[in-house]
PADREN-84814 format. One record per residue (C-alpha): residue number from 1; residue in three letters; x, y, z. Coordinates in Angstrom, 2 decimals. Layout:
<sites>
{site NUM, "ALA", {X, Y, Z}};
...
</sites>
This chain:
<sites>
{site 1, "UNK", {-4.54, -95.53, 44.75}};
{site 2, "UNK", {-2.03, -93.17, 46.61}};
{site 3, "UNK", {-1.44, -89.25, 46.62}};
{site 4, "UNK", {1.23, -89.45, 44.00}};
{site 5, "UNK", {-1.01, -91.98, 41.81}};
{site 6, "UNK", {-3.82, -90.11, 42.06}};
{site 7, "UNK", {-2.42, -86.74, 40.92}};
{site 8, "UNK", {-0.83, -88.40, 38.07}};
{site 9, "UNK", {-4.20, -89.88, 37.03}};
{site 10, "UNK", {-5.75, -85.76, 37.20}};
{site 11, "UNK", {-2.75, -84.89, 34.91}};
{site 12, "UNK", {-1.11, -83.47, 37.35}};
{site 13, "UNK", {2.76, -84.12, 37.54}};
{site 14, "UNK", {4.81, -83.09, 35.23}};
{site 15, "UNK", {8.07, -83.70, 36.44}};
{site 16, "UNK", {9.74, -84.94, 39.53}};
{site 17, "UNK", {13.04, -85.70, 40.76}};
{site 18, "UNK", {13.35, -89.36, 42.00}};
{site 19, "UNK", {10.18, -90.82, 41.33}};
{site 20, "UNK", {10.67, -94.00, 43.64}};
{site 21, "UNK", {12.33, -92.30, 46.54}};
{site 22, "UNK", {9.43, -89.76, 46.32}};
{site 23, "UNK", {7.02, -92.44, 45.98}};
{site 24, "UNK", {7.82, -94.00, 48.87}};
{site 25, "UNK", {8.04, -90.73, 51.17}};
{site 26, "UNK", {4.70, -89.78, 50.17}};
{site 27, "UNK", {3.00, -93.06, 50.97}};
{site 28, "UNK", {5.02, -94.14, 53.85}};
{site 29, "UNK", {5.67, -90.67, 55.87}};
{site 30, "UNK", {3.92, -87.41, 56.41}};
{site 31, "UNK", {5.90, -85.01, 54.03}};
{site 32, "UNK", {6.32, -81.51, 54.59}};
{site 33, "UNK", {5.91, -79.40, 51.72}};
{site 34, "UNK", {5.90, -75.90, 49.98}};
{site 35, "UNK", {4.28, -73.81, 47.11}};
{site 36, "UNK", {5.39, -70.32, 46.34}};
{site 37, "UNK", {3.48, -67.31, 45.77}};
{site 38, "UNK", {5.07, -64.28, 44.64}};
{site 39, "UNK", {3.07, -61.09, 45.32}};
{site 40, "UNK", {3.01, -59.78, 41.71}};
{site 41, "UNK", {-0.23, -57.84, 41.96}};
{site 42, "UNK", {-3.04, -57.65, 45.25}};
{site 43, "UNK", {-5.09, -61.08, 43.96}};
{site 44, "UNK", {-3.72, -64.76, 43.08}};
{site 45, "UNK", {-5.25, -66.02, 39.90}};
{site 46, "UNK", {-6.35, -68.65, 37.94}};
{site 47, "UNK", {-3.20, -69.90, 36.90}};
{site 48, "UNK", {-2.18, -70.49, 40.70}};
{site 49, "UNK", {-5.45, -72.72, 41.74}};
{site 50, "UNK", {-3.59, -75.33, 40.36}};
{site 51, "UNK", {-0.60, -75.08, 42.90}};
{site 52, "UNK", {-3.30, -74.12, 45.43}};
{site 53, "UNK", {-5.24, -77.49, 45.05}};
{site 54, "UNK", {-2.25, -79.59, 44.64}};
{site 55, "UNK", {-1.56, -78.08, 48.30}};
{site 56, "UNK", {-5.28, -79.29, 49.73}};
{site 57, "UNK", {-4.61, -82.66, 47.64}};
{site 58, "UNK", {-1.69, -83.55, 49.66}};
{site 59, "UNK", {-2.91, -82.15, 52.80}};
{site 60, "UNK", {-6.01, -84.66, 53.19}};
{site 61, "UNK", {-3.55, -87.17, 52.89}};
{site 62, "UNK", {-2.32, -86.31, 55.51}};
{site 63, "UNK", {0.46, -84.00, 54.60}};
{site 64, "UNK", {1.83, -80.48, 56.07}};
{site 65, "UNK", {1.75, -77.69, 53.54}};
{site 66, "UNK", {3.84, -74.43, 53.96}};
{site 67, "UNK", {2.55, -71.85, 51.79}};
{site 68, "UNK", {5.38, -69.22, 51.01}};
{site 69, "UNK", {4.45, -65.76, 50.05}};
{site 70, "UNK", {7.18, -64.39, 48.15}};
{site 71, "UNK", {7.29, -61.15, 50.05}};
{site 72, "UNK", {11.07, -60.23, 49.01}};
{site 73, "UNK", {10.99, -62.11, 45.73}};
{site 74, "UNK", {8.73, -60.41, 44.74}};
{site 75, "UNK", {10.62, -57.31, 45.17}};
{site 76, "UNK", {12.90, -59.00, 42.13}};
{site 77, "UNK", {10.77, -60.46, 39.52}};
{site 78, "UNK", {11.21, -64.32, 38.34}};
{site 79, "UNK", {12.62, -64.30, 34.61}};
{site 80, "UNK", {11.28, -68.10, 34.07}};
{site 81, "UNK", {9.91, -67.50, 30.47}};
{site 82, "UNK", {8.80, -64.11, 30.81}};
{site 83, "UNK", {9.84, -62.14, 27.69}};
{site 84, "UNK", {10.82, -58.42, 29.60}};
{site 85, "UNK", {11.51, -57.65, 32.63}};
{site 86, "UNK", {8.99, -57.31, 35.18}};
{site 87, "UNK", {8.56, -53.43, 37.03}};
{site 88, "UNK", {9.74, -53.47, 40.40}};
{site 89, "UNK", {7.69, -52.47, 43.19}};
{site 90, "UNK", {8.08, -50.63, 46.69}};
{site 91, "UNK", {8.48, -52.16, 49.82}};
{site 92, "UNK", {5.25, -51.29, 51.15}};
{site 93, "UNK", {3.34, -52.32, 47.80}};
{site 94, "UNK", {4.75, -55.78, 48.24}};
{site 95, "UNK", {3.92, -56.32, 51.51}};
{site 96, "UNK", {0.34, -54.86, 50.90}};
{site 97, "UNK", {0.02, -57.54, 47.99}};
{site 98, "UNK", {1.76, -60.27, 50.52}};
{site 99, "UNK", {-1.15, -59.80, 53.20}};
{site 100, "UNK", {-3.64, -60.63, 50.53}};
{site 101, "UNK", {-2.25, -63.41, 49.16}};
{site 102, "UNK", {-1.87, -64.89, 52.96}};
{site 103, "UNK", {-5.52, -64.23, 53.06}};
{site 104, "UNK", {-6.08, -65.50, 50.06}};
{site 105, "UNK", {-4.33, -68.91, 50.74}};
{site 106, "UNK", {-6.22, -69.20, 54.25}};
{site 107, "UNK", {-9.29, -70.05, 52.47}};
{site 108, "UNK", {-8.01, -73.18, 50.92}};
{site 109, "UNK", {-5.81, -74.99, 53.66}};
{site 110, "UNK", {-6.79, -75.78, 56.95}};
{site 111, "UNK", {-4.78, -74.70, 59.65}};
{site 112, "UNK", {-5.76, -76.87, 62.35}};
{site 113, "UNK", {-5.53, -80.52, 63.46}};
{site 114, "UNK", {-2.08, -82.82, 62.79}};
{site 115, "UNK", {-0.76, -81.73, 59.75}};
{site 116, "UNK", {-2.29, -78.29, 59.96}};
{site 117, "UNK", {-0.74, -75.62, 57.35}};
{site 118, "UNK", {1.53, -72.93, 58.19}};
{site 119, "UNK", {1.66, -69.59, 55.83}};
{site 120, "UNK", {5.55, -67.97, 55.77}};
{site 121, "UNK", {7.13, -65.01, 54.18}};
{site 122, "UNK", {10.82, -65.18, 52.75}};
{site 123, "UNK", {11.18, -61.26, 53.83}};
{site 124, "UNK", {11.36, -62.31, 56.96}};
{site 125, "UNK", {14.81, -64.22, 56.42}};
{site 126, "UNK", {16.04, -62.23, 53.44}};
{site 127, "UNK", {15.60, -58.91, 55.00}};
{site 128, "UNK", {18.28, -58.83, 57.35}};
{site 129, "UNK", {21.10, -60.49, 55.17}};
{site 130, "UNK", {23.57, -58.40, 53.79}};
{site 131, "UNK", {24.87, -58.76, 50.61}};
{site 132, "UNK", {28.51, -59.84, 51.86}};
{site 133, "UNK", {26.11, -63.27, 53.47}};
{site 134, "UNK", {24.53, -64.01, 50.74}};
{site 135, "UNK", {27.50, -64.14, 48.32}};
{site 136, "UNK", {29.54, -65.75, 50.90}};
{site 137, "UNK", {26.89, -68.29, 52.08}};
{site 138, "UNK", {24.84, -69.32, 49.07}};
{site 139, "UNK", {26.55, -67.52, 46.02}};
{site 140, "UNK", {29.45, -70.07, 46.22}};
{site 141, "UNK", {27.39, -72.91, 45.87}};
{site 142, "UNK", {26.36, -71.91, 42.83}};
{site 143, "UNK", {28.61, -71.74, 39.40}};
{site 144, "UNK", {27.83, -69.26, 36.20}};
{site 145, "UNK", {27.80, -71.85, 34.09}};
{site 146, "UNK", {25.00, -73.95, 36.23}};
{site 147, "UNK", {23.22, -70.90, 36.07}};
{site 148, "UNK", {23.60, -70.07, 32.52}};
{site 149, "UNK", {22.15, -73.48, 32.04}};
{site 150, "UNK", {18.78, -72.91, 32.90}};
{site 151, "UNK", {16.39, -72.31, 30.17}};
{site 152, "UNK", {14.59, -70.27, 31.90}};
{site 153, "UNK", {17.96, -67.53, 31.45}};
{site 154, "UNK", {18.65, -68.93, 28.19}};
{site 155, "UNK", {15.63, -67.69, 27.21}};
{site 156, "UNK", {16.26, -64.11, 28.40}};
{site 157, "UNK", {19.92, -63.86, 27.28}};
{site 158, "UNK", {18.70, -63.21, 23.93}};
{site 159, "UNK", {16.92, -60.33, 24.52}};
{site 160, "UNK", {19.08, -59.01, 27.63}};
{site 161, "UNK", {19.05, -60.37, 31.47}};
{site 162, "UNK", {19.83, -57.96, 34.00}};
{site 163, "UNK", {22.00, -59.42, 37.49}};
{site 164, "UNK", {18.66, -58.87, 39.34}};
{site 165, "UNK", {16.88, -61.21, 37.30}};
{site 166, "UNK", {19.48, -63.72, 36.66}};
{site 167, "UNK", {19.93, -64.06, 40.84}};
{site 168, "UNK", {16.40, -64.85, 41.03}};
{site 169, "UNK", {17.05, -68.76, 41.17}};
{site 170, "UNK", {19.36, -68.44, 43.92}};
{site 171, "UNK", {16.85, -66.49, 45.99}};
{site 172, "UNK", {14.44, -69.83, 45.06}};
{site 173, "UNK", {16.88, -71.98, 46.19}};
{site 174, "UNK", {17.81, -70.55, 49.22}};
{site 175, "UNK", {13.86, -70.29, 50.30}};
{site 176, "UNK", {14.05, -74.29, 49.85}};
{site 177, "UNK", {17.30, -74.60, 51.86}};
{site 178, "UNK", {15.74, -72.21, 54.61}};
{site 179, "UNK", {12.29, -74.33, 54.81}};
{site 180, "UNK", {14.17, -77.47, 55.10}};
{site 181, "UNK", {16.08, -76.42, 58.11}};
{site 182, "UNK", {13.21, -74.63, 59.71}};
{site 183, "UNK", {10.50, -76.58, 59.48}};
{site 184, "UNK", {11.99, -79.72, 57.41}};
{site 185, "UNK", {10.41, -79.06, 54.24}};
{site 186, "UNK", {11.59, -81.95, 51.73}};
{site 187, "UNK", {9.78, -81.54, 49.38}};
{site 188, "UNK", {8.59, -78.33, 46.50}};
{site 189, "UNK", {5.57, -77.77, 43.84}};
{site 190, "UNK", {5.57, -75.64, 41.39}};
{site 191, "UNK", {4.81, -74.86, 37.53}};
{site 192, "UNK", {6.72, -76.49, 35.03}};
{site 193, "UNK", {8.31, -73.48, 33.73}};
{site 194, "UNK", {9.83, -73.29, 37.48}};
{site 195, "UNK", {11.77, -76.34, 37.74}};
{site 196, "UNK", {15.19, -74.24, 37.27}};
{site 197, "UNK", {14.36, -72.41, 40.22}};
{site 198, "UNK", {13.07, -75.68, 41.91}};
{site 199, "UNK", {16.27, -78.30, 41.42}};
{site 200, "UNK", {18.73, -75.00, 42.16}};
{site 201, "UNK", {16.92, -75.86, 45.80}};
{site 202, "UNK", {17.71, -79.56, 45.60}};
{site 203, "UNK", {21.28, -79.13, 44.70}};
{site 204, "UNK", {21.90, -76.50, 47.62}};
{site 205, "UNK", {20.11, -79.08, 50.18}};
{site 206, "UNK", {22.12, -81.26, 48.94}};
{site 207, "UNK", {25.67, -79.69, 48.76}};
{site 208, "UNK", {24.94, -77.69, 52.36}};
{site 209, "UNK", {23.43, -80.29, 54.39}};
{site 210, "UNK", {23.15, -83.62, 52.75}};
{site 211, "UNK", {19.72, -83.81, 52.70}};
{site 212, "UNK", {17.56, -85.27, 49.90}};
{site 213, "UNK", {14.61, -83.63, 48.65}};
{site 214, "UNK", {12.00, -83.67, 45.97}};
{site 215, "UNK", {10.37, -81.70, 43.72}};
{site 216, "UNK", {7.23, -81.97, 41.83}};
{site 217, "UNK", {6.25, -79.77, 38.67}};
{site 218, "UNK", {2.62, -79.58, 37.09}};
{site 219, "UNK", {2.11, -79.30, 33.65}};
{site 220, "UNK", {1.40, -75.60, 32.05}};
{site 221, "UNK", {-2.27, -75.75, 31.48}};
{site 222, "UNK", {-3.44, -75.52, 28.30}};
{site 223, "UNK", {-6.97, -75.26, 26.60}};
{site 224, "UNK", {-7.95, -77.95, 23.53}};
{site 225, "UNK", {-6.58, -75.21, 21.11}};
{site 226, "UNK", {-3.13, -74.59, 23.04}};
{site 227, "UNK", {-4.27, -71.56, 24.55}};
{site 228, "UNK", {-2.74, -70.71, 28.00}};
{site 229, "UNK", {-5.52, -71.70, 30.19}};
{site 230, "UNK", {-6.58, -68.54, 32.89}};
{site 231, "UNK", {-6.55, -65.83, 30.03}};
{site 232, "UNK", {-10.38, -64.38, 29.49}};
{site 233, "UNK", {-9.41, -62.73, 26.25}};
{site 234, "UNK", {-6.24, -60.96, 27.49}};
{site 235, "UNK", {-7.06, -60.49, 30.68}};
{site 236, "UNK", {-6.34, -62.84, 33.86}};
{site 237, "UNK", {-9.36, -64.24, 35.94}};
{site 238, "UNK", {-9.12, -63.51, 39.65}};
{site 239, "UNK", {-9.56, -65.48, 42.71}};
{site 240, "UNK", {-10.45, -62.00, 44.52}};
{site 241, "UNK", {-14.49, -61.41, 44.36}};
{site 242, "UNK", {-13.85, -57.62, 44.01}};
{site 243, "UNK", {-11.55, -58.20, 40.52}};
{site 244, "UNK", {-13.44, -60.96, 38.75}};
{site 245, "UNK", {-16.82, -61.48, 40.58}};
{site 246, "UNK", {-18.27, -64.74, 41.28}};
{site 247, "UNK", {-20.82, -64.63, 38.53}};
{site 248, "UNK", {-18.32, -63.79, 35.97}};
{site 249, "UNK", {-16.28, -66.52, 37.31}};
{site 250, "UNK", {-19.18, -68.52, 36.83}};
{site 251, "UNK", {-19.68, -67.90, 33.17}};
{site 252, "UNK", {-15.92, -68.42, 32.49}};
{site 253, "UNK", {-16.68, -72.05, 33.65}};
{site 254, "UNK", {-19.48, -72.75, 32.45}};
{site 255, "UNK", {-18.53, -71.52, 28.55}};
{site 256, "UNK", {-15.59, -74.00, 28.89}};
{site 257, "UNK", {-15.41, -75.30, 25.21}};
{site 258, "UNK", {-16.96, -79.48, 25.48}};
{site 259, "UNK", {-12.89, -80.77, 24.80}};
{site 260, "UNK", {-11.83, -79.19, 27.83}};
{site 261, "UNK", {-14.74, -79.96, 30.07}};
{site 262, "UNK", {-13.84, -83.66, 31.61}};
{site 263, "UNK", {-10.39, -82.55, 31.88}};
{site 264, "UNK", {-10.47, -79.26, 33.64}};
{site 265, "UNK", {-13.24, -81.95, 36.19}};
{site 266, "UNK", {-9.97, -83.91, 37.25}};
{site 267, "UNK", {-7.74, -80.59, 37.49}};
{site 268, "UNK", {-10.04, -78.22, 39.23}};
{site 269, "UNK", {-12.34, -80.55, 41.53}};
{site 270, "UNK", {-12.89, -82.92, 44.49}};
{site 271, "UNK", {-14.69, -85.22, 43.00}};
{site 272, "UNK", {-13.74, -88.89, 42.74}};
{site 273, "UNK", {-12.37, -90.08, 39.71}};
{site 274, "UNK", {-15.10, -92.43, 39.43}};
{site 275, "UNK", {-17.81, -89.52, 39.63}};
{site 276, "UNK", {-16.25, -88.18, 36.92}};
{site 277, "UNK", {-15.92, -90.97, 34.74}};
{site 278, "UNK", {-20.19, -91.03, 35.16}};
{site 279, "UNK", {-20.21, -87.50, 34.39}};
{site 280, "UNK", {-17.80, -88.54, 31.39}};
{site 281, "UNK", {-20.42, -90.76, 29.88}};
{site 282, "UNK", {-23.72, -89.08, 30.29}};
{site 283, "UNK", {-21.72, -85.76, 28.97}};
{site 284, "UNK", {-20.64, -88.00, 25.73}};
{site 285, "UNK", {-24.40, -89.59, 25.54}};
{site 286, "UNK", {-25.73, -86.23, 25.20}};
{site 287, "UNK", {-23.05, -83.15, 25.64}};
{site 288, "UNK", {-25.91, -80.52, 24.55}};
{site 289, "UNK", {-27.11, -80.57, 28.48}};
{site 290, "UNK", {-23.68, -79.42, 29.12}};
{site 291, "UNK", {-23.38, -81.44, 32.12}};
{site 292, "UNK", {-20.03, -81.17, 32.30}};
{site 293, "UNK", {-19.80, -77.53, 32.51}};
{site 294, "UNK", {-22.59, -77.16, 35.27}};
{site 295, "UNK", {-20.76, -79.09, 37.20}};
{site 296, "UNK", {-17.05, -78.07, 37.09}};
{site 297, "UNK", {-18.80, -74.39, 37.30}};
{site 298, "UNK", {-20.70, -75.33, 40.62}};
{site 299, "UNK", {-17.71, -76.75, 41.96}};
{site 300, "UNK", {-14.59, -74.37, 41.54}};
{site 301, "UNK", {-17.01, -71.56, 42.10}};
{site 302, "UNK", {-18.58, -73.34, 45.58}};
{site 303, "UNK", {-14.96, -73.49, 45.89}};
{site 304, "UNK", {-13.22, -70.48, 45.59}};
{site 305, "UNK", {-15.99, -68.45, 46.56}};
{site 306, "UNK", {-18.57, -70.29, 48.72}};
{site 307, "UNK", {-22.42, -71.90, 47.75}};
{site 308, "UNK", {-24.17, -68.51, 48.76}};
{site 309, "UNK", {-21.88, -66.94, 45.72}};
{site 310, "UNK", {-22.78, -69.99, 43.21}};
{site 311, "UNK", {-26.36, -69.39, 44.10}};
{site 312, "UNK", {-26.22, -66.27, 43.69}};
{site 313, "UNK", {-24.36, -66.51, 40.26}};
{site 314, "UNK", {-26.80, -69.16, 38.95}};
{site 315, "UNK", {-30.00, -67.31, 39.95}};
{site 316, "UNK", {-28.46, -64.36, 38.09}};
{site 317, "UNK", {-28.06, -66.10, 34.82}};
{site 318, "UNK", {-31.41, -67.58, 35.30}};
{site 319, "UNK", {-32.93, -64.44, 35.54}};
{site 320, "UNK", {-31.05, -62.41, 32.62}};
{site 321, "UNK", {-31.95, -65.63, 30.60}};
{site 322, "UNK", {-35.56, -65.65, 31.51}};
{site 323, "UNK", {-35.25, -61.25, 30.86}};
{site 324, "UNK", {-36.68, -60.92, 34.49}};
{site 325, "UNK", {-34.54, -57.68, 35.09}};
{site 326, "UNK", {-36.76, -56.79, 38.09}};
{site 327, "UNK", {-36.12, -60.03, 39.98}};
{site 328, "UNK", {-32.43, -58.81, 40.51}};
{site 329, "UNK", {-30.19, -56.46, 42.47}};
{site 330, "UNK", {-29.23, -53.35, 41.22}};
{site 331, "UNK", {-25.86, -54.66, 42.29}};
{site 332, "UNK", {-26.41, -58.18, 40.57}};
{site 333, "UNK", {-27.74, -56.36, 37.33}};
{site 334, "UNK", {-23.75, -54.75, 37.51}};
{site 335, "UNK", {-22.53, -57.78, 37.88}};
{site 336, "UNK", {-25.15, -59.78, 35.26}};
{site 337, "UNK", {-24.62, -56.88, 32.61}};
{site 338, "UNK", {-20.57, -55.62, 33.38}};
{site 339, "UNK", {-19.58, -55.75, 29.62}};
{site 340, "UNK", {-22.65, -54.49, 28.19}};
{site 341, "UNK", {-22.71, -50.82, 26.58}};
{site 342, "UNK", {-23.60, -48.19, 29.34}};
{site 343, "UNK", {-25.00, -44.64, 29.01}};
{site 344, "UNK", {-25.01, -41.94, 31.40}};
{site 345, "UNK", {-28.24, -39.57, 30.49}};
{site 346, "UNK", {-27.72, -35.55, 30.21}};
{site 347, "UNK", {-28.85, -33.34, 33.24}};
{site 348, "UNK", {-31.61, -31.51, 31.26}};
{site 349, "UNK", {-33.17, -35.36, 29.74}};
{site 350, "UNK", {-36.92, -35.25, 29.73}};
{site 351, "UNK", {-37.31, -38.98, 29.80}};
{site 352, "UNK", {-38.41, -39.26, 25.92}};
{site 353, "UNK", {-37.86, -42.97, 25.07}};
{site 354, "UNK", {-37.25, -42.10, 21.37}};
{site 355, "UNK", {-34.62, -39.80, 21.94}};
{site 356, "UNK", {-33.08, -41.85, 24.58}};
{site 357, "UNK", {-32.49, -44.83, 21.86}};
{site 358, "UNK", {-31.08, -42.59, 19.70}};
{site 359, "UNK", {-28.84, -40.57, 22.01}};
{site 360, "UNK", {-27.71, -43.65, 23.50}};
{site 361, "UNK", {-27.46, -45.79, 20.43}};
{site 362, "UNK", {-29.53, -48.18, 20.85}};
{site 363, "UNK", {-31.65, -47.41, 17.76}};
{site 364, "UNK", {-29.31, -45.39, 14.79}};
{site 365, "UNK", {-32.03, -42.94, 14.13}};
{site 366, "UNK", {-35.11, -41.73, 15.37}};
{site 367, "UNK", {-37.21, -43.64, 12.46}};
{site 368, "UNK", {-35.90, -46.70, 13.79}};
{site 369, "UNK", {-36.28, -46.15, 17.23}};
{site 370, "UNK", {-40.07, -46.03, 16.13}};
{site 371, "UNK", {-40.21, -48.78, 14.03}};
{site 372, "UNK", {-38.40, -50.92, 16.90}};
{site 373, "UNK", {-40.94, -49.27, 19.84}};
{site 374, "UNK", {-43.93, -50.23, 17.57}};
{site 375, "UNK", {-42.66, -53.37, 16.34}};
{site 376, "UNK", {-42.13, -55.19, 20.34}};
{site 377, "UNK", {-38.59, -55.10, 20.13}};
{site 378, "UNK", {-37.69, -52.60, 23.36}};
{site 379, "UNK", {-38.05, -53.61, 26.75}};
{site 380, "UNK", {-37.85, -51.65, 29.76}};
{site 381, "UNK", {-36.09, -53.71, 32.98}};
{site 382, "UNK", {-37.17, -56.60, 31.62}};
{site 383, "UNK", {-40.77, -55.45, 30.16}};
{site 384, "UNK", {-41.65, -54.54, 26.31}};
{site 385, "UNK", {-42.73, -50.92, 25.95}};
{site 386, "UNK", {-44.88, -50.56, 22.63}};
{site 387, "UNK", {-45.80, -46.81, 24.02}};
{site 388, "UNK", {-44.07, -44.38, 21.05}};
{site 389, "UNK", {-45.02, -41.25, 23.43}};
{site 390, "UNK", {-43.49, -43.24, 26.15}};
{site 391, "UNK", {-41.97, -41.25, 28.92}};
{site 392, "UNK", {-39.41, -42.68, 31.74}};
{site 393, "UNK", {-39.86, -41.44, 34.88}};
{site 394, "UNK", {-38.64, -42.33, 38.62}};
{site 395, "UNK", {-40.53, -46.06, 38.08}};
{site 396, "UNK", {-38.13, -46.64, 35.47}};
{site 397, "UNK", {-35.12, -46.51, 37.74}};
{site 398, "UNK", {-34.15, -49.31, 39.36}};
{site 399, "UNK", {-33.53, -48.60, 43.11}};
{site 400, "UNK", {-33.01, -44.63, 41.58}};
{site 401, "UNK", {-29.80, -45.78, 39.73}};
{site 402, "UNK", {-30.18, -47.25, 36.61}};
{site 403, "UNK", {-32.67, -48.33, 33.84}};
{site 404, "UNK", {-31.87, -51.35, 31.76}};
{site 405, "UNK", {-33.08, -51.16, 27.81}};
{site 406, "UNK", {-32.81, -53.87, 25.50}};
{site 407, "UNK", {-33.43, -54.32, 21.77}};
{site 408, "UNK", {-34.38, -57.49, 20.83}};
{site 409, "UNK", {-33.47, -60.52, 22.20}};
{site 410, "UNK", {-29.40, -60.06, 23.59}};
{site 411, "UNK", {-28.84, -56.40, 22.86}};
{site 412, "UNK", {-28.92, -54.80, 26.28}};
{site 413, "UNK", {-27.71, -50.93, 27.47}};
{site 414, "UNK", {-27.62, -49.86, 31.17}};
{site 415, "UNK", {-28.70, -46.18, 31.29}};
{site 416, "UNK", {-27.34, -44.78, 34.59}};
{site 417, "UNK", {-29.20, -41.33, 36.08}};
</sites>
């Protein structure tokens, strides 16, 4: 099975432009290729590991990826399917965001050996040219009406497109055109909703130079109920540790509903098709073990974040599951316990349980906060307290931070000091 065969078999090609000629290039010569990145905030997400992996795909076989950081497109904002306008930002906030993204990208492509991988920045080439260049040079390749035909503006026109916007696919282009003359990049991957942007590179290759060159689109990702996969109720999940850490990146995996599971294996993963065809059928025999899950969650997050962080994830939900508050961190509790309710105790608190449960509203009045004290149903860090005269002191206070309370089995409240 070759590259191109095999990422069709993961569901990963959407479109391309010549099949057969691109075919043939992939399994006969070592292609040089690009994936954009605009800097649109300081972290790549979810929704770009795709790209990302289809980058280290094609690189072990033998491959040479470009990664471009979108450094001055990013300064403009792609329209593709976006319903407003996105805010612009300042130089020097895009070129913050542009270092992290290069960092980011380092950790999945190697840049040594044959086909090692180069990182470039299309503000270092769109910088300098003035706006009588770029009309004069690239502009005239291009016609309104080829322009107006992308669906990507059609979209937009409805609702209003401003110039800066609507130029945005020439800039794309041009980054192709530039790549291919610089460091003979023939072919481009992207997302589906960019192949606009993509073939508006092809065509001014092709009308410049002569040159043929390819493009490959992957499919939007989509969850078994058509939800736009990388969205953790509204918000996006982040490659960088600091946004979304690696344990909450590890329950996002892991509570990947049982449709998705085998599917996400062949997007998101190394392993062999044939591994996960065995995972397939012990998953089906008996999906309650969740096997699955466990795995595509010890993979992307060895992954994206190394094994210390997966250990250090799992051992965390082991010991939040087993209520063994004690065994962890004060930073892994944060981490464990980031959505939970959180209380911040008064200056003058005496360190009376009862009133603490009420205060903090854990128990909705002090007659319950006895009943639940008396009946076993508060623990302290991890331990039941059945004391109703029960006062905290510094014990209580996990490395002199923070206590954590819970009420029966899953309600838990970090008190902070």
């Amino acid at each position: 099975m070759n590259i191109f065969e095999e990422l069709k078999a993961r569901g990963l090609i959407f479109q391309t432009t010549d099949e057969s000629a691109l075919v043939k290039a992939l399994t006969e010569t070592s292609v040089s290729f690009y994936t954009g990145y605009d800097p649109t905030a300081d972290s790549l997400h979810l929704g770009h590991l795709v790209p990302i992996l289809n980058m280290r795909r094609l690189q072990l076989a033998g491959h040479h990826p470009v990664a471009l950081v979108g450094g001055a497109t990013g300064m403009i904002g792609d329209p593709s399917f976006k319903d407003a306008e996105r805010s612009l930002q300042t130089t020097d906030t895009v070129a913050e965001w542009s270092k992290s993204i290069k960092q980011q990208l380092s950790r999945f492509l190697s840049f040594e050996g044959e086909n090692a991988a180069i990182v470039v920045n299309n503000y270092d080439w769109f910088a300098n040219m003035n706006v009588l260049e770029f009309l004069r040079d690239v502009g005239k390749y291009y016609t309104i009406n080829y322009m107006m035909s992308k669906e990507s503006v059609k979209k937009r026109i409805e609702t209003g497109i401003s110039y800066t916007e609507f130029a945005y696919q020439i800039l794309q282009g041009y980054d192709f055109y530039q790549l291919n003359e610089s460091h003979g990049v023939n072919l481009q991957i992207g997302g589906s909703d960019q192949w606009g942007n993509m073939v508006a590179g092809t065509d001014l290759i092709r009308k410049k130079s002569g040159n043929e060159t390819h493009v490959i689109t992957v499919p939007l990702i989509t969850d078994s109920t058509g939800k736009k996969f990388g969205k953790s109720e509204g918000n996006a999940v982040w490659l960088d540790a600091d946004k979304t850490s690696p344990y909450e990146f590890y329950q996002f995996w892991l509570n990947i509903a049982d449709a998705d599971a085998v599917k996400f294996l062949k997007i998101f993963t190394f392993l062999s098709l044939d591994e996960i065809d065995t995972i397939a059928k012990a998953f089906e025999a008996a999906p309650h073990e969740r096997l699955a899950q466990k795995t595509l969650a010890k993979e992307v997050v060895t992954l994206v974040h190394g094994e210390a962080a997966y250990a250090q994830a799992v051992n965390i939900s082991e010991q939040l599951f087993a209520g063994h508050i004690k065994a962890l961190s004060v930073k892994d509790i944060k981490a464990g316990l980031k959505d939970v309710p959180s209380y911040t105790v008064a200056s003058d608190f005496d360190g009376n349980l009862v009133n603490l449960l009420v205060d903090a509203k854990i128990s909705p009045s002090r007659r319950q906060a006895r009943e639940d004290i008396t009946n076993g149903a508060i623990y302290l860090n991890g331990e039941r307290q059945t004391e109703l005269d029960y006062m905290l002191t510094d014990a209580d206070k996990l490395e002199g931070e923070l206590t954590v309370i819970r009420r029966g089995k899953k309600k838990y409240t970090i008190v902070n000091y």
